[in-house]
Structure formats: C-alpha cells, structure tokens
Biopython code that builds the backbone (N, CA, C, O; Angstrom):
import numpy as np
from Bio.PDB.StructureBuilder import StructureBuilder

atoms = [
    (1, "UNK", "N", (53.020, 80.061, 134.643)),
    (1, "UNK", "CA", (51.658, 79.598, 134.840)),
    (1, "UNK", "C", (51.238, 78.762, 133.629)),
    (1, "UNK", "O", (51.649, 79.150, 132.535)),
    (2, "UNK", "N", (50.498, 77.700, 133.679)),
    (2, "UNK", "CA", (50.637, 77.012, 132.718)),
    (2, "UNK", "C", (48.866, 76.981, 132.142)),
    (2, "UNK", "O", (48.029, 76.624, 132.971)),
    (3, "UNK", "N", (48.551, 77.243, 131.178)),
    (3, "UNK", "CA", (47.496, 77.444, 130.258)),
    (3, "UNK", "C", (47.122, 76.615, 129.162)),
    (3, "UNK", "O", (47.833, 76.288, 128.212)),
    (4, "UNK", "N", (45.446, 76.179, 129.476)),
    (4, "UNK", "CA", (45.006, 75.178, 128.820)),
    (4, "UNK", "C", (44.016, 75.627, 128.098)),
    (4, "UNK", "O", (43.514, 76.500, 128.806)),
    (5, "UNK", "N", (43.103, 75.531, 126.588)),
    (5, "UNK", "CA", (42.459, 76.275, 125.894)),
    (5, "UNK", "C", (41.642, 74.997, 125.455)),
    (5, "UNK", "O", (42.248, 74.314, 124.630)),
    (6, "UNK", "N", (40.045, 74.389, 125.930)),
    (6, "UNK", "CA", (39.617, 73.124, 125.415)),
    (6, "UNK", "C", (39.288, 74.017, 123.843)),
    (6, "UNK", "O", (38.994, 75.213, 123.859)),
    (7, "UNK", "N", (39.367, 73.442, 122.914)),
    (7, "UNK", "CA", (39.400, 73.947, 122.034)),
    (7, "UNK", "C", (38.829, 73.151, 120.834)),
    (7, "UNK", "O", (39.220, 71.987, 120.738)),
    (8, "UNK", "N", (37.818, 73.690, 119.756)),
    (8, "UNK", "CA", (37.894, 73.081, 118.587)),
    (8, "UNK", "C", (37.728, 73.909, 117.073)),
    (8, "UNK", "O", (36.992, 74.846, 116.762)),
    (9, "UNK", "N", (39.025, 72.923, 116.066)),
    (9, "UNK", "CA", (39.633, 73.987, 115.044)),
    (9, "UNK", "C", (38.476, 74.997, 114.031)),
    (9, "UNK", "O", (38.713, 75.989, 113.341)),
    (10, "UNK", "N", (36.997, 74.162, 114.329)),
    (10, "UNK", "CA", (36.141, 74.971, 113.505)),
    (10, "UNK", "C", (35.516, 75.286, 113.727)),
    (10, "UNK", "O", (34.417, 75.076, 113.213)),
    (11, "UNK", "N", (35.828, 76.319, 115.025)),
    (11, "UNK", "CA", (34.746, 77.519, 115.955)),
    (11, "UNK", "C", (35.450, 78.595, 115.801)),
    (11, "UNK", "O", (36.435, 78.567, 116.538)),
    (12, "UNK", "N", (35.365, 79.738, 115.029)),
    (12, "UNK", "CA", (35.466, 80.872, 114.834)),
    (12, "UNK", "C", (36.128, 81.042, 116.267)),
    (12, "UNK", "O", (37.342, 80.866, 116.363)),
    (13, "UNK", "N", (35.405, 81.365, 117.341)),
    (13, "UNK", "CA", (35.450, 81.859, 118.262)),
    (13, "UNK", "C", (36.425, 81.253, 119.102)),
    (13, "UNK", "O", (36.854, 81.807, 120.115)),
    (14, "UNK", "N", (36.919, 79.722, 118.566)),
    (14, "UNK", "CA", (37.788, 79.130, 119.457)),
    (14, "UNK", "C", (39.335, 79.994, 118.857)),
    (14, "UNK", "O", (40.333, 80.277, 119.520)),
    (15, "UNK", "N", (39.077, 80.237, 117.479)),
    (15, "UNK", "CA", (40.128, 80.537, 117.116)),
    (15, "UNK", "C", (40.581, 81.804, 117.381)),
    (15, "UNK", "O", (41.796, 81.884, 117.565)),
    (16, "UNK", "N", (39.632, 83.309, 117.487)),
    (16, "UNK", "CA", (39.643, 84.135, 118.306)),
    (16, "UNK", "C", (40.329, 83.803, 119.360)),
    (16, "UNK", "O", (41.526, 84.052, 119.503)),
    (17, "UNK", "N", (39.579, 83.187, 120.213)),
    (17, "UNK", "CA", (40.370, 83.062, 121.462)),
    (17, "UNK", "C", (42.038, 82.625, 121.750)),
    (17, "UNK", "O", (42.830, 82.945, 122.637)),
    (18, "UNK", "N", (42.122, 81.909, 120.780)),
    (18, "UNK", "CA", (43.341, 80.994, 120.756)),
    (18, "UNK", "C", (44.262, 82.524, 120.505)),
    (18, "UNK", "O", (45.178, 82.874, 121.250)),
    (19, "UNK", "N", (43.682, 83.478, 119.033)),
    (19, "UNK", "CA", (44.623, 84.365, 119.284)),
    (19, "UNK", "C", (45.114, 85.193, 119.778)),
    (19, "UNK", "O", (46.300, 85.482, 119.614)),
    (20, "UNK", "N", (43.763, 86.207, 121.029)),
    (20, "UNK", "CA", (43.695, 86.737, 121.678)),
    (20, "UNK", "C", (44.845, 86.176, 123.043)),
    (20, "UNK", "O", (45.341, 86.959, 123.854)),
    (21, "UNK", "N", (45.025, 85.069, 123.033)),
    (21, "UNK", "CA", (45.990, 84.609, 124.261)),
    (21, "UNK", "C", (47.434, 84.594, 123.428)),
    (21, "UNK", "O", (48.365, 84.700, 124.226)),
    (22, "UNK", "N", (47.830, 84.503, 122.201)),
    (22, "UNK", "CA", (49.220, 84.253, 121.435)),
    (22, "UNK", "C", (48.859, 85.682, 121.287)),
    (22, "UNK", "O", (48.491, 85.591, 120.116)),
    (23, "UNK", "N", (48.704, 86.769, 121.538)),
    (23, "UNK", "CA", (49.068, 88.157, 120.889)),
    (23, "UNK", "C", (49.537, 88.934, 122.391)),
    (23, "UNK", "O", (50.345, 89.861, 122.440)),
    (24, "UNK", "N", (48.913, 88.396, 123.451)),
    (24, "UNK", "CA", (49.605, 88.261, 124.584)),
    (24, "UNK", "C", (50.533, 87.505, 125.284)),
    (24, "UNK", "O", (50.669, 87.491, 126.507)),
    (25, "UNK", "N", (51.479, 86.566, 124.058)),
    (25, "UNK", "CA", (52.477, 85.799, 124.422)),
    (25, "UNK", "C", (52.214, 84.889, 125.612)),
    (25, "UNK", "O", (52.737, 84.808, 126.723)),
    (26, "UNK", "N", (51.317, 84.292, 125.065)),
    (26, "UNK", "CA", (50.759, 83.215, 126.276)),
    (26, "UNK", "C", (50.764, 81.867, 125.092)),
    (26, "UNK", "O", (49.970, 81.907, 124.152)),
    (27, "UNK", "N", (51.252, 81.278, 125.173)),
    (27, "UNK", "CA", (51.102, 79.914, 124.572)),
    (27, "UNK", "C", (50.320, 78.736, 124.975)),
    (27, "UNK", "O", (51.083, 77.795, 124.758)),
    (28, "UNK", "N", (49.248, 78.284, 125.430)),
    (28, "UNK", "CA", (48.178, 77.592, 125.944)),
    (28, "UNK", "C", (48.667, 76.289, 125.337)),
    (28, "UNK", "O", (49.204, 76.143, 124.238)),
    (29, "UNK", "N", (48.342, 75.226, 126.391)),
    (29, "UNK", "CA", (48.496, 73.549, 125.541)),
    (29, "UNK", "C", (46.498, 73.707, 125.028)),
    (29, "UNK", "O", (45.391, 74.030, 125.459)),
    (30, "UNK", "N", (47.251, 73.183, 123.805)),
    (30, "UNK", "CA", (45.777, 73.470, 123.167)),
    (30, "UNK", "C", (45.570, 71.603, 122.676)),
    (30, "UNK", "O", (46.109, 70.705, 122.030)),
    (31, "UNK", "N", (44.204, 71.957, 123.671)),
    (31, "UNK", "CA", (43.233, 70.529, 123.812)),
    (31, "UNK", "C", (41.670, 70.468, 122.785)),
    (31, "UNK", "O", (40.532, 70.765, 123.149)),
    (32, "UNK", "N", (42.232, 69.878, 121.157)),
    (32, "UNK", "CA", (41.345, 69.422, 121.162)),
    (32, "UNK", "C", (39.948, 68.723, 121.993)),
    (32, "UNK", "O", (40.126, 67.514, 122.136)),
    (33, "UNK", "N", (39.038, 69.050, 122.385)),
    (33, "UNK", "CA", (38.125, 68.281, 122.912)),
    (33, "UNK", "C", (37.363, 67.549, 122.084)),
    (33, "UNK", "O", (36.927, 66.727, 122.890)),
    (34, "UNK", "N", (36.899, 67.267, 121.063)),
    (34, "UNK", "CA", (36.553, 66.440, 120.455)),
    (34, "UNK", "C", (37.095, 65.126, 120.080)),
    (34, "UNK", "O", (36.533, 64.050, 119.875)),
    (35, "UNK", "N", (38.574, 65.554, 120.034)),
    (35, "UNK", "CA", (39.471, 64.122, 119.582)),
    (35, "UNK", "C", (39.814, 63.764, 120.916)),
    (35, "UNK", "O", (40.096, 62.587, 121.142)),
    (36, "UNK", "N", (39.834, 64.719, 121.958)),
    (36, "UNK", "CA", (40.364, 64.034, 123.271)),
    (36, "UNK", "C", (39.703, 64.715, 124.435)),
    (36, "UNK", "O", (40.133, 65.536, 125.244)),
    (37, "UNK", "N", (38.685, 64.212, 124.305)),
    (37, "UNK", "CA", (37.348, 64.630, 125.569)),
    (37, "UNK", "C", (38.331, 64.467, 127.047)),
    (37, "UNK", "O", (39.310, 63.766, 127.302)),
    (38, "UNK", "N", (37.477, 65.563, 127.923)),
    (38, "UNK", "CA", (38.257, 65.371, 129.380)),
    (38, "UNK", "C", (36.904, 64.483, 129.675)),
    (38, "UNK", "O", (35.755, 64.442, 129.234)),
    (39, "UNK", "N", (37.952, 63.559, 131.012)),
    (39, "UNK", "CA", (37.384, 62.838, 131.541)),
    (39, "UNK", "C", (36.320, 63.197, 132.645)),
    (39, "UNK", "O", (36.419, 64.371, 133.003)),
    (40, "UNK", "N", (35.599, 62.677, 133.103)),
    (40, "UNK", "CA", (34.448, 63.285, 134.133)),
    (40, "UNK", "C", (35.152, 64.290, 135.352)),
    (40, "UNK", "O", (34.635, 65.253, 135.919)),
    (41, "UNK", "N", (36.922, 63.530, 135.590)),
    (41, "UNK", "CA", (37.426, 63.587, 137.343)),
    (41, "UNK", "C", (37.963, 65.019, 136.280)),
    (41, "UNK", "O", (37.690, 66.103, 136.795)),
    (42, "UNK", "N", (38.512, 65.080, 135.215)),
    (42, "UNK", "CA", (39.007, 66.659, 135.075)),
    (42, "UNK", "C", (37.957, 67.500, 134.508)),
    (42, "UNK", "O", (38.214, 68.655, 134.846)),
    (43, "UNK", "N", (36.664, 67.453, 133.650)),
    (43, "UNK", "CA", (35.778, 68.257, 133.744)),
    (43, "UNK", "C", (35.008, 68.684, 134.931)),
    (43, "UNK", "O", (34.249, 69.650, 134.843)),
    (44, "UNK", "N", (35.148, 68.051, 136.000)),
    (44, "UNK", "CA", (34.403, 68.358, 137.289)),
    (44, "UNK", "C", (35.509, 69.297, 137.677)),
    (44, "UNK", "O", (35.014, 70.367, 138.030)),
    (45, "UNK", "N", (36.966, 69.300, 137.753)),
    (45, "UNK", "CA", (37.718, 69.719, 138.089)),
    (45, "UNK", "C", (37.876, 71.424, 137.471)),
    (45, "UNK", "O", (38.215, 72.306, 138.259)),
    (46, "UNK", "N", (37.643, 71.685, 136.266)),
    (46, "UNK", "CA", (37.303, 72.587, 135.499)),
    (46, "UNK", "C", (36.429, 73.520, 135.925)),
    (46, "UNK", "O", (36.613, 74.731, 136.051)),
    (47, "UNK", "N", (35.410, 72.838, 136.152)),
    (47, "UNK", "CA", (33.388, 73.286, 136.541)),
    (47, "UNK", "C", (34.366, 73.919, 137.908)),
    (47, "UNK", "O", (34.634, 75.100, 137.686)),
    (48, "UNK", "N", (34.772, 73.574, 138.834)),
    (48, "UNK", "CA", (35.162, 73.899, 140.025)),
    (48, "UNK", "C", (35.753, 74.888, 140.000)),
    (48, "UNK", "O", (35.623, 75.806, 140.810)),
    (49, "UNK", "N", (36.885, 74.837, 138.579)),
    (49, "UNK", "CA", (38.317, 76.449, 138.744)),
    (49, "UNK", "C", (36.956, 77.747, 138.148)),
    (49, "UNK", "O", (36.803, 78.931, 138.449)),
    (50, "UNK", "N", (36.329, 77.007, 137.401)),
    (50, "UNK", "CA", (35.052, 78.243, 136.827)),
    (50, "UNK", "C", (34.331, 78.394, 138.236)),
    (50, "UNK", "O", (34.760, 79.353, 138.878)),
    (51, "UNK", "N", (33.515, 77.793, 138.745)),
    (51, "UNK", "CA", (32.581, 78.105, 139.258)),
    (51, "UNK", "C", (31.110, 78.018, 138.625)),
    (51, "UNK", "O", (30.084, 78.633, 138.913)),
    (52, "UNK", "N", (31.322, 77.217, 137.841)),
    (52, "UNK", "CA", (29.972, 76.387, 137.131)),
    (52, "UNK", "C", (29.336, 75.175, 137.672)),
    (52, "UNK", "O", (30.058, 74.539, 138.439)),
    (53, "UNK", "N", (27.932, 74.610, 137.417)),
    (53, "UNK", "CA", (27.633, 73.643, 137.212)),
    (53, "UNK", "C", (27.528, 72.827, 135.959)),
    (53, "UNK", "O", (27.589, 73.482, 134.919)),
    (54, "UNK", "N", (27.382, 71.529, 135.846)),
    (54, "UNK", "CA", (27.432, 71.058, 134.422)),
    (54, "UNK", "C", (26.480, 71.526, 133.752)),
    (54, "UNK", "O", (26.836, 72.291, 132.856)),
    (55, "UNK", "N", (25.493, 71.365, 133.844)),
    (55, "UNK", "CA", (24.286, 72.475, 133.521)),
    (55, "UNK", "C", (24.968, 73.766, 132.666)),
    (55, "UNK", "O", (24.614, 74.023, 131.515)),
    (56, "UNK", "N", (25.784, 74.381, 133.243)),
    (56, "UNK", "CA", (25.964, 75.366, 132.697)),
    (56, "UNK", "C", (26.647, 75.801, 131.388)),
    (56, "UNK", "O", (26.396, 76.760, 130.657)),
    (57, "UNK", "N", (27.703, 74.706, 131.278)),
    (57, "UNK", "CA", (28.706, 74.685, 129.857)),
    (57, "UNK", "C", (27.408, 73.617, 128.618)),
    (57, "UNK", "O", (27.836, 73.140, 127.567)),
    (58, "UNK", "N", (26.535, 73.517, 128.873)),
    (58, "UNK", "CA", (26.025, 72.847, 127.599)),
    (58, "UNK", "C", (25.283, 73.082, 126.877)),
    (58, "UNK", "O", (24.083, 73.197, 127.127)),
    (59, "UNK", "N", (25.761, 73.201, 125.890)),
    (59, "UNK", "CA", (25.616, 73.444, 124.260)),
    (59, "UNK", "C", (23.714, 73.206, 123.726)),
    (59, "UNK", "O", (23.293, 72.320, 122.982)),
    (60, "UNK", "N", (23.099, 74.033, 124.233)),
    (60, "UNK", "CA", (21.397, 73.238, 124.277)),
    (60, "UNK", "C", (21.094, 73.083, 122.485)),
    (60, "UNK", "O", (20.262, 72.275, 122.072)),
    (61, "UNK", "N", (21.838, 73.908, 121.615)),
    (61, "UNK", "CA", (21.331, 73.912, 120.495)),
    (61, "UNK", "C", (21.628, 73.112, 119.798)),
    (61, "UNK", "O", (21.104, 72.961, 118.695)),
    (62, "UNK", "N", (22.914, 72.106, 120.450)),
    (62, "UNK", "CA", (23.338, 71.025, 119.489)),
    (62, "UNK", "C", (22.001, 70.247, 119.500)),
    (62, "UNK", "O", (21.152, 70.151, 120.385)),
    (63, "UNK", "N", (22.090, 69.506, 117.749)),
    (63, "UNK", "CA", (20.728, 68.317, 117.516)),
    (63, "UNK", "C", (20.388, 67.286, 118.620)),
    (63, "UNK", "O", (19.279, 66.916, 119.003)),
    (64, "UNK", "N", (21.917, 66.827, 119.135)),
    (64, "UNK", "CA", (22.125, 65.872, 120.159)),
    (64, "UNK", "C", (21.357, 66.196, 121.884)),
    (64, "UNK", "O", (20.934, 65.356, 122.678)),
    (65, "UNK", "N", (21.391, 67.468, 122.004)),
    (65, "UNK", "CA", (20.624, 67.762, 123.060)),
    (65, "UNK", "C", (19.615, 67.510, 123.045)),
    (65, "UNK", "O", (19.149, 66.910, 124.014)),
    (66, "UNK", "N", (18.888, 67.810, 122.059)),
    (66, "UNK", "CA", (17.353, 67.301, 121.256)),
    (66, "UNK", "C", (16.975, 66.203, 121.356)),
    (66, "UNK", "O", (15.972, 65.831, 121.965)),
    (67, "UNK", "N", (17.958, 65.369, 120.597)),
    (67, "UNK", "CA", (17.796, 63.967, 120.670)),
    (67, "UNK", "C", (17.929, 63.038, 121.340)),
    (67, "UNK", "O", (17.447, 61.934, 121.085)),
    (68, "UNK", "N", (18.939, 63.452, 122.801)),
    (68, "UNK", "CA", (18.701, 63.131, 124.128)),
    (68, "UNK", "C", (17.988, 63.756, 125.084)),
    (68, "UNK", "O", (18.385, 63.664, 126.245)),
    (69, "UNK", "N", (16.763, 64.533, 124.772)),
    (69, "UNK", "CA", (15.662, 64.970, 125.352)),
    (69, "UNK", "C", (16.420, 65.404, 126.768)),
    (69, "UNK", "O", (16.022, 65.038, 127.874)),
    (70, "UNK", "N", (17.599, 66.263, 126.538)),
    (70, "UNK", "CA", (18.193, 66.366, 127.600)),
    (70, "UNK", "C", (17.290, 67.405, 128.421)),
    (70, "UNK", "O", (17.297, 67.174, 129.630)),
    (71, "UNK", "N", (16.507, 68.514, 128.017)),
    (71, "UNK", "CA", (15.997, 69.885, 128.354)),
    (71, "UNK", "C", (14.737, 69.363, 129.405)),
    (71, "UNK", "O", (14.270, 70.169, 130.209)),
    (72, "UNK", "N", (14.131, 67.693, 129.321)),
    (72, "UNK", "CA", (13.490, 67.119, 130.087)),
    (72, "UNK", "C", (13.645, 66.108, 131.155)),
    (72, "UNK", "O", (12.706, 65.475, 131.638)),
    (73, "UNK", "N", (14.925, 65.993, 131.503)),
    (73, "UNK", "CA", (15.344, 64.937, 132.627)),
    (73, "UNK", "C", (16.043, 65.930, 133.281)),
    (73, "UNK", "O", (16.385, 67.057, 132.924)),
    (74, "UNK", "N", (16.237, 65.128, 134.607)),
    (74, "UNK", "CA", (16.650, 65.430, 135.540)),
    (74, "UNK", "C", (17.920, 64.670, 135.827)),
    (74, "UNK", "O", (17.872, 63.446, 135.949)),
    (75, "UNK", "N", (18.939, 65.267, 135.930)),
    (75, "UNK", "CA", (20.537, 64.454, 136.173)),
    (75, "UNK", "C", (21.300, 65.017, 137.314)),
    (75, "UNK", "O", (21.027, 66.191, 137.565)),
    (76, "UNK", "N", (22.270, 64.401, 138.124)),
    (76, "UNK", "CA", (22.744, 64.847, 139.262)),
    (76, "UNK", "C", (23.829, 65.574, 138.388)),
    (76, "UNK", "O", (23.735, 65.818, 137.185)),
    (77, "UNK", "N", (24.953, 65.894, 139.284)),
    (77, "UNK", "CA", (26.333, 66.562, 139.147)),
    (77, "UNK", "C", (27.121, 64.989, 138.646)),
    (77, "UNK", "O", (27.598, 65.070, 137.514)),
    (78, "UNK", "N", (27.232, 64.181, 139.046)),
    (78, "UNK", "CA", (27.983, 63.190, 138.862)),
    (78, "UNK", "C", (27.450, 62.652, 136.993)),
    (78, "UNK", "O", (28.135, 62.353, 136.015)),
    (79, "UNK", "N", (25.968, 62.740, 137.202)),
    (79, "UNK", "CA", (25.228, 62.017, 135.817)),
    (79, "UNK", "C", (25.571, 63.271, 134.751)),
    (79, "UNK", "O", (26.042, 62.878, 133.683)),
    (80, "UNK", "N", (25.484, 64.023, 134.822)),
    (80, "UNK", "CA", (25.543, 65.584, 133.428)),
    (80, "UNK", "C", (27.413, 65.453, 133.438)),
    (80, "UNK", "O", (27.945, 65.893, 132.419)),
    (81, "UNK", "N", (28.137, 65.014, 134.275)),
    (81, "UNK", "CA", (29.436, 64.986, 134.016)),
    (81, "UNK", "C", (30.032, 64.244, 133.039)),
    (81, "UNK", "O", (30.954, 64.486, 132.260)),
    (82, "UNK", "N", (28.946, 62.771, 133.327)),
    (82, "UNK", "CA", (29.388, 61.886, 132.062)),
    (82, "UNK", "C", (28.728, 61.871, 131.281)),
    (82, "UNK", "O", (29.129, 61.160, 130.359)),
    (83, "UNK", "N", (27.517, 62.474, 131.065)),
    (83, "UNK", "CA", (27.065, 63.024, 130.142)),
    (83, "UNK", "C", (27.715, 63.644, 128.649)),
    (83, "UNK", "O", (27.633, 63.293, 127.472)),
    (84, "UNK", "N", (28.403, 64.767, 129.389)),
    (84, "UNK", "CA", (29.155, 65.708, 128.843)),
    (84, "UNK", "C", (30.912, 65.126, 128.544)),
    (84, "UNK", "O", (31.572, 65.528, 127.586)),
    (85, "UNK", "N", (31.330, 64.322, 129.381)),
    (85, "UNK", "CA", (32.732, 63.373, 128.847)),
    (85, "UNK", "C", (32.091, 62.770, 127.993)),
    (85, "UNK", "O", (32.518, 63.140, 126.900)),
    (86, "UNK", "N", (30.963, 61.733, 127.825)),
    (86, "UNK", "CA", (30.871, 60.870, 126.988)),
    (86, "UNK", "C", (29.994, 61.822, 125.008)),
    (86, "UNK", "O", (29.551, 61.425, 123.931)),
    (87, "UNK", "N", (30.189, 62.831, 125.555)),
    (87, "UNK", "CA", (29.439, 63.690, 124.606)),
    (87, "UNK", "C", (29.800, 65.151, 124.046)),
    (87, "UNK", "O", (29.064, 66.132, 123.940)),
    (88, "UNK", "N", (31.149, 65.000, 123.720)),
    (88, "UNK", "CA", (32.076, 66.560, 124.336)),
    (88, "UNK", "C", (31.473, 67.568, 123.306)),
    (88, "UNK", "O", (31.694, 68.768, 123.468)),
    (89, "UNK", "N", (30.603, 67.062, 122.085)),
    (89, "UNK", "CA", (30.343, 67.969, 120.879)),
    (89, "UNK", "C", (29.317, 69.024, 122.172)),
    (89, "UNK", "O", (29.427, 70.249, 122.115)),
    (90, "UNK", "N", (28.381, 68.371, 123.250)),
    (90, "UNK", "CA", (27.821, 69.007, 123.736)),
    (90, "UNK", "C", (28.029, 70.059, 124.970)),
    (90, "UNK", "O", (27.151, 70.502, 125.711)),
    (91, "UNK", "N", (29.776, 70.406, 124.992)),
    (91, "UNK", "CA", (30.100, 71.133, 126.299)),
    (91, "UNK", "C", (30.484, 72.388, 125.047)),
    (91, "UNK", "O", (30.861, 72.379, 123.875)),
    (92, "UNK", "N", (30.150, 73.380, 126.046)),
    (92, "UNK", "CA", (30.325, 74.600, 125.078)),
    (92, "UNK", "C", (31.672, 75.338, 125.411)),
    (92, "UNK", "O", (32.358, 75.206, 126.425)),
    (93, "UNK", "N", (31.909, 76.217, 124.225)),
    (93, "UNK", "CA", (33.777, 76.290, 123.678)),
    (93, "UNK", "C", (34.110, 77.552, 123.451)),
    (93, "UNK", "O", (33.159, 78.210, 123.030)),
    (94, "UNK", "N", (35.236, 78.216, 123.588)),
    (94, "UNK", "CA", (36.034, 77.200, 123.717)),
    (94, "UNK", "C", (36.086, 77.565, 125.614)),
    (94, "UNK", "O", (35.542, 78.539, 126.136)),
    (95, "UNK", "N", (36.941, 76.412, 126.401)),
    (95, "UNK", "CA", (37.500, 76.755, 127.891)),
    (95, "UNK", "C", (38.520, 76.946, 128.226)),
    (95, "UNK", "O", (39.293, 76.039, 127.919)),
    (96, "UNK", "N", (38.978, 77.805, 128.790)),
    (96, "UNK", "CA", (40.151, 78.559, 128.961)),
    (96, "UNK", "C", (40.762, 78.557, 130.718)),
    (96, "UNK", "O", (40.421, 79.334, 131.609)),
    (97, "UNK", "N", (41.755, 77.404, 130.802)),
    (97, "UNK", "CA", (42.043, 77.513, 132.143)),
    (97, "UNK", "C", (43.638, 77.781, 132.360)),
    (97, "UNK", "O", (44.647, 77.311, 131.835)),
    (98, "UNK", "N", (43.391, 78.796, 133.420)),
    (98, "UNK", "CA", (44.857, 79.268, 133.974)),
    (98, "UNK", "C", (45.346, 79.000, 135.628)),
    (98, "UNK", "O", (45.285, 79.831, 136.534)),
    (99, "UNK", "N", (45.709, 77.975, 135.694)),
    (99, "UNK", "CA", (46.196, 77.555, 137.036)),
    (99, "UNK", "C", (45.218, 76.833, 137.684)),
    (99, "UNK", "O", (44.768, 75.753, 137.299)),
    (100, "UNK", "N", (44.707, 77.790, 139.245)),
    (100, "UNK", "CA", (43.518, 77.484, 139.478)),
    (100, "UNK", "C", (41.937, 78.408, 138.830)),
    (100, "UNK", "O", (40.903, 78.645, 139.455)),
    (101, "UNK", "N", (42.170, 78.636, 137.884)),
    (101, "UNK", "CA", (40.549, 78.992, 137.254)),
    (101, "UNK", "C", (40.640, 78.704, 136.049)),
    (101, "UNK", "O", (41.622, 78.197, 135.506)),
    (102, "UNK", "N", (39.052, 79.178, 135.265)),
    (102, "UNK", "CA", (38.841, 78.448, 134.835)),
    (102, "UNK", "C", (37.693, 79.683, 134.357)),
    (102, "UNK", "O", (37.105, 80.246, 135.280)),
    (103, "UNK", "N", (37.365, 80.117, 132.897)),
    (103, "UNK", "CA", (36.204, 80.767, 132.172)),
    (103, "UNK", "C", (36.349, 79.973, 130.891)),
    (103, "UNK", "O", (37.254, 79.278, 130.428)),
    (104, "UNK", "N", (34.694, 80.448, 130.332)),
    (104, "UNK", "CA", (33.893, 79.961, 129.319)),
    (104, "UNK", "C", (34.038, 80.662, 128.116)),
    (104, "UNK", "O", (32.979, 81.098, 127.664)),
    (105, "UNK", "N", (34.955, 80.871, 127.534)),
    (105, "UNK", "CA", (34.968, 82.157, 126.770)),
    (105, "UNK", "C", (34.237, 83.037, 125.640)),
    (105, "UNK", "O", (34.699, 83.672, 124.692)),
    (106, "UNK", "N", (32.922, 82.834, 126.097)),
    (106, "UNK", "CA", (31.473, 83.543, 125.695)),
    (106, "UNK", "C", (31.082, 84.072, 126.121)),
    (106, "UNK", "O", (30.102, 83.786, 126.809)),
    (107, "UNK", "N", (31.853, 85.856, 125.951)),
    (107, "UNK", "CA", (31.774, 86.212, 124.634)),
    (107, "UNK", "C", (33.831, 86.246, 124.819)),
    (107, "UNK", "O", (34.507, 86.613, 125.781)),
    (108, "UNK", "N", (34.243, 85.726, 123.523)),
    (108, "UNK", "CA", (35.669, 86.208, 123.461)),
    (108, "UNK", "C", (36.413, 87.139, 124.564)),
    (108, "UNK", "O", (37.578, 87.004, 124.936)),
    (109, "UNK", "N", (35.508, 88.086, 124.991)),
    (109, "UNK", "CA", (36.473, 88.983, 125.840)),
    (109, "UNK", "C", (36.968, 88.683, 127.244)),
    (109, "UNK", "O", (37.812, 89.244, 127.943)),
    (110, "UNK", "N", (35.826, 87.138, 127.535)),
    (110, "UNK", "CA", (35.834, 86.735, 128.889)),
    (110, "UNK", "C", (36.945, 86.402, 129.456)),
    (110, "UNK", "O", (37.077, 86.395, 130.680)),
    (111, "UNK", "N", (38.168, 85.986, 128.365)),
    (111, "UNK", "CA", (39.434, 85.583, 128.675)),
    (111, "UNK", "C", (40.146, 86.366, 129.083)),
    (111, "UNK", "O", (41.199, 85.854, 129.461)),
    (112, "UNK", "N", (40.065, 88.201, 129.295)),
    (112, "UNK", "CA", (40.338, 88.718, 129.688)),
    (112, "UNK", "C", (40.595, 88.869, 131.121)),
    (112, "UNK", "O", (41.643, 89.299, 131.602)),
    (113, "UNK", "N", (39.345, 88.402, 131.904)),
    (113, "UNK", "CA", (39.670, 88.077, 133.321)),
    (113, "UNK", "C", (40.645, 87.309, 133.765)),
    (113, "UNK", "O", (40.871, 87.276, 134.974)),
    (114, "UNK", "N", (41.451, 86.500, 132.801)),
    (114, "UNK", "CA", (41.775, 85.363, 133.161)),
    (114, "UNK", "C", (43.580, 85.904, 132.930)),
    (114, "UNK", "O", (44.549, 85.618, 133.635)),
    (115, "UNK", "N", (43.508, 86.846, 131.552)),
    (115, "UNK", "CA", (44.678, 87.539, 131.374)),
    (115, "UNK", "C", (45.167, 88.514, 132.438)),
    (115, "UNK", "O", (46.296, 88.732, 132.878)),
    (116, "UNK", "N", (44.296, 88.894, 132.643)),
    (116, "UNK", "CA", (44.625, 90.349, 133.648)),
    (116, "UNK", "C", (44.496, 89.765, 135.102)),
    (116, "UNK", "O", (44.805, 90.475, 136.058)),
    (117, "UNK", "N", (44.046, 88.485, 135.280)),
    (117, "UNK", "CA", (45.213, 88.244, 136.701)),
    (117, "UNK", "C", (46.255, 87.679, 137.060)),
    (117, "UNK", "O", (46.678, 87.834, 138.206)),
]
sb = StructureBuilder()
sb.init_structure("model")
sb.init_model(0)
sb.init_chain("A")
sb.init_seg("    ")
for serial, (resi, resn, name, xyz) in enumerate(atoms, 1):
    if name == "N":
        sb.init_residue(resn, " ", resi, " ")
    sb.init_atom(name, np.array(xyz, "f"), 0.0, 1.0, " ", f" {name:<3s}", serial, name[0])
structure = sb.get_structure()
C-alpha cells in the first residue's frame, strides 16, 4: 500500500507523525508541501479520500487568512481549491494518505485510523 505524508520539516507535529508511521515500519513518500504544493486536481482528490471540504483543512490562524479576509467571502469548492494550491502555508498539516483515504492528522493519534486498517 503505498503512503503519502503532506508534510512540513518545522511542525512538531508533522514530525510526530512522520514517526509514529516509521515506528510502524511504514515508510510514507514524504511531500514537502510548501516546496511542492498539490495541485487543485490532487488536493480535491485528497478532500475526497478524507471526506472533507476545502473549508475544512484551513489553517484560519495563519496572518495570510487575515490578510485575505478569507473568514468573510464566500468561495465555491472549485475557488477554496485554488485558493489553498496557490497558498499551501494555508492548508493544515500534516496529511496522511493511504491508498484510497485520506486523514488530517489533528490530533497525532488520528493516523491511527489509517494504521489500523
């Protein structure tokens, strides 16, 4: 089964996670998202193995949310997609996908669902 971890190196919690999956001999292709944002067609694709909306992975406390007065517009599924490709500091971390699914791994233990099937 092949395992993907969006990931970035200076989130505590990404790194948790990262080890919580190597202590279970799972080796994840580990995807910077910052240096290499997914594109709209595979973050939609993601939102789908989760069962999220875009709405849901974003980061409200970054400054940038602020400063794109995001908490006051209104955006479709297609518009918050590229939103969030064109803005990856603002999708929240780390994401953890195994095959077809797909969790948020907040709080750390969430990856557990993902281990134990």
């Amino acid at each position: 089964m092949h395992w993907k971890i969006y990931y970035n190196p200076k989130c505590g919690t990404c790194r948790n996670v990262l080890e919580m999956l190597e202590s279970e001999g799972i080796k994840p292709e580990v995807i910077e998202y910052l240096k290499n944002p997914p594109s709209v067609k595979e973050l939609d694709a993601i939102l789908v193995k989760a069962g999220l909306l875009p709405e849901q992975i974003i980061r409200k406390k970054e400054d940038l949310y602020t400063k794109l007065d995001l908490a006051n517009k209104k955006y479709n599924r297609s518009e918050w997609l590229k939103i969030l490709s064109d803005n990856p500091v603002l999708i929240e971390r780390p994401i953890v996908v195994k095959g077809d699914r797909a969790v948020v791994a907040r709080p750390p233990e969430s990856v557990q669902t993902l281990i134990n099937s």
